[in-house]
N, C-alpha and C positions, 0 to 999 in steps of 0.2 A: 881811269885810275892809273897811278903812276907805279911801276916798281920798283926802287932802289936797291941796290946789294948793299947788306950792312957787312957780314964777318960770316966767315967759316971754320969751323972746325971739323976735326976729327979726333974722335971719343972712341978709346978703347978700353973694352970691360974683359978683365981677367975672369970670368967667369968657369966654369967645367969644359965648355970650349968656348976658344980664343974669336971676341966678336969684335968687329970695329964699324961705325959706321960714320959718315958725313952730312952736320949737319947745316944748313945753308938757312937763314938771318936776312930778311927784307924786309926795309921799313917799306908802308904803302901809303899816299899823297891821293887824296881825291880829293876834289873841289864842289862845294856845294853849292848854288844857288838859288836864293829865294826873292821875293820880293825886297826891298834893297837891302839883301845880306848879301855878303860872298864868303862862305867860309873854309877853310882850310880842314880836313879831318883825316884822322894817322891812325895806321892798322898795322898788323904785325902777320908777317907769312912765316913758316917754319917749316923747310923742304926736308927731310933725312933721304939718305940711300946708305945701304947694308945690301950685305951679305950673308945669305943663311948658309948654314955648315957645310949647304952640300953644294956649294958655290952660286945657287940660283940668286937674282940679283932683287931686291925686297925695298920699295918707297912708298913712302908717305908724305901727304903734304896739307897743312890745315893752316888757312887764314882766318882772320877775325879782321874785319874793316872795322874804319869806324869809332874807333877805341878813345884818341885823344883828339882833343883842338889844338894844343901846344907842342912845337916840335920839340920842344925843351924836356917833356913831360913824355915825349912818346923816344927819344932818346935813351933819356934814363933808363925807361921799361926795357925797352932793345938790350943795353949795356945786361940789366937782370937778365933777361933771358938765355944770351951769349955766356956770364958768369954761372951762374946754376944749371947751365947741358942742358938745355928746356929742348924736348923733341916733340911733334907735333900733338903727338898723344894727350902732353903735360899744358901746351899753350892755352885753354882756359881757363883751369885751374891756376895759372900765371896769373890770368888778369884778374881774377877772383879775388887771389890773395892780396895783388898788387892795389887795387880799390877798395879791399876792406883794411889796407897800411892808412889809405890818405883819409879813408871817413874818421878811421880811431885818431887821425891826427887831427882833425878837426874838432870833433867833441871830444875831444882831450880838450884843446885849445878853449871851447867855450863854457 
């Protein structure tokens, strides 16, 4: 499995007290093979690091392999999760919602 950096940020929440934390964006490239298939398949990583109030240093990190065949398709989703602050917490519920967008677009369509 491959791992690319996609985009970082850093998100800060005015909160009761003052939190910021960094969240770090990798698309991931695994190659399948079967009998004569070879296929391409895109997964999504989502690193954070924080700080808790009392300075101690606080991460998380949750992958999902696996996701798309298309890098066109697995971009996109990247680009959503970078725009909506998606931290690793929130990254299934991402792909949830993002897969029940393309079913409704389909049985729309038929």
């Amino acid at each position: 499995m491959e791992r690319e950096f996609y985009k970082e940020i850093i998100v800060e929440a005015d909160d009761t007290v003052p939190y910021k934390m960094k969240l770090t964006y990798y698309l991931l490239t695994d190659k399948v093979s079967e009998e004569y298939c070879d296929l391409t398949v895109y997964g999504a990583e989502i690193d954070k690091e924080s700080y808790r109030f009392d300075g101690s240093p606080e991460e998380e990190r949750k992958i999902l392999k696996d996701l798309f065949f298309r890098r066109s398709e697995a971009d996109s989703f990247m680009k959503k999760l970078v725009r909506n602050k998606v931290t690793p917490m929130g990254l299934k519920y991402a792909v949830r919602e993002h897969i029940g967008e393309k079913i409704s677009a389909v049985v729309g369509e038929g």
